[in-house]
Each structure stands twice: as C-alpha cells, then as structure tokens.
C-alpha positions as CSV (number, residue, x, y, z in Angstrom):
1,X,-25.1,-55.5,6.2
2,X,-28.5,-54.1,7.1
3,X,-29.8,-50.9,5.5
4,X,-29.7,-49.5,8.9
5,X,-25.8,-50.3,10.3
6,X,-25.2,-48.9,6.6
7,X,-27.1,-45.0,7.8
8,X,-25.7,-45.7,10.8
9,X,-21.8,-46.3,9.7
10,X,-22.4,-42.8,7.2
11,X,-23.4,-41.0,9.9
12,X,-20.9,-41.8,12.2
13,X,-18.8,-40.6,9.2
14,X,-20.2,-37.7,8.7
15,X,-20.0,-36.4,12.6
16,X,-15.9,-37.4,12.2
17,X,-16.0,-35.3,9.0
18,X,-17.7,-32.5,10.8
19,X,-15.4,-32.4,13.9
20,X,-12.4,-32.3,11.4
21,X,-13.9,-29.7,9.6
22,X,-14.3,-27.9,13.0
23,X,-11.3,-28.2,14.3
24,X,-9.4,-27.0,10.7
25,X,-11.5,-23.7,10.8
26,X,-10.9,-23.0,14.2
27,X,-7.3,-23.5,13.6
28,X,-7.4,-21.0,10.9
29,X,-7.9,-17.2,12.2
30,X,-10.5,-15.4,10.0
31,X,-9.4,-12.7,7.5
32,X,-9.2,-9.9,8.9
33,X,-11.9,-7.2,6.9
34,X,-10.1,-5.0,5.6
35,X,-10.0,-1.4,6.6
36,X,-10.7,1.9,4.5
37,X,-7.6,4.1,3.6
38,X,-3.9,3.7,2.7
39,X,-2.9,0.5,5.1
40,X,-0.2,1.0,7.7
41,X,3.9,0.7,7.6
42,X,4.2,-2.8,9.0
43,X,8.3,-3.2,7.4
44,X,9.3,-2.2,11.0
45,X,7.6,-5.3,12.8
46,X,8.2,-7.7,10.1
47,X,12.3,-6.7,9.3
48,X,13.7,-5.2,12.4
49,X,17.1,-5.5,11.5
50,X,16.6,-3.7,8.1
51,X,17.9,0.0,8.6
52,X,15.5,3.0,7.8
53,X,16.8,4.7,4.3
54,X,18.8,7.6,4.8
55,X,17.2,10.9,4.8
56,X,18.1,13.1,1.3
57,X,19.7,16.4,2.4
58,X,18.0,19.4,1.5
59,X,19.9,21.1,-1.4
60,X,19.9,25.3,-0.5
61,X,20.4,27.8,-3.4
62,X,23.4,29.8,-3.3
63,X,22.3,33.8,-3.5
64,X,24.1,33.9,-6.8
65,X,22.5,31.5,-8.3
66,X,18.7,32.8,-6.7
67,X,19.7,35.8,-8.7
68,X,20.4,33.8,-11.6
69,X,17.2,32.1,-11.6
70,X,15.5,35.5,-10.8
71,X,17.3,37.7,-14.0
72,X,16.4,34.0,-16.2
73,X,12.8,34.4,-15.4
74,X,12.6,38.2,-15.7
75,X,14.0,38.1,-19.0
76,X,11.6,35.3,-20.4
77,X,9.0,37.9,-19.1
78,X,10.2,40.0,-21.5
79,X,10.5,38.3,-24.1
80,X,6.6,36.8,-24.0
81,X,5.4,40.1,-24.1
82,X,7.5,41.2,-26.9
83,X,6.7,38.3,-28.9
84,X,3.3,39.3,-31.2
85,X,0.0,37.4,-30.6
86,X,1.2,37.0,-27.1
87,X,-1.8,34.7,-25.5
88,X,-3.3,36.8,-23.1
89,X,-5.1,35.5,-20.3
C-alpha cells in the first residue's frame, strides 16, 4: 500500500467516524439548563394513576379547652413573676 491510499483510507475513516458521531448527538436532546428556584411538581405527568394524598382535617379547639389553655398560660404568668431574679426583658 502507498503512503497515500493509507491518508486516504484514514480519512475516509475519520468522515464515517464523524457522521456517527453526528448522528448520536443529534439523537440525544441537550440538557436542559437548569432553571433558578424550587423545580416544579412533575408526579402528576409522570404517575397519573397515583391518587393525590388526602388532605389532614383541621383539628378546632373546643371552648372548654380554649379556656383551659387560656387559665394554663395565665397562671404560668404568674408564677414567672413571682419567681425572684425573674429575667426581665
């Protein structure tokens, strides 16, 4: 083989390599860049079938027990300004 048909069978190498190479990246989709802030909920679009969690329910305080609370919290009042050396602010 002459030094020539030897360039000449590389480079028809290389131009196969290069179309293969071309055709893999434009096969794969560039990352996307990535956006600033908390990213979005995409569990809907991925899972449809999967049920949203059930809401708590909101627990309401009885007026007994708001007067509870209220009577607890006046009487620790009390007893921080009895105490001596109370820390004053």
């Amino acid at each position: 083989m002459a030094l020539s048909e030897i360039l000449a069978s590389i480079d028809s190498e290389i131009a196969q390599l290069q179309r293969a190479r071309a055709l893999l990246v434009g096969a794969a989709a560039p990352p996307a860049k990535k956006k600033p802030g908390r990213p979005r909920k995409v569990i809907a679009a991925v899972l449809p079938a999967v049920a949203k969690p059930a809401k708590k329910k909101k627990r309401n305080l009885s007026p007994e027990g708001r007067r509870r609370i209220a009577e607890a919290v006046k009487r620790r009042w009390a007893a921080q300004k009895k105490a001596p050396g109370a820390a004053q602010k």
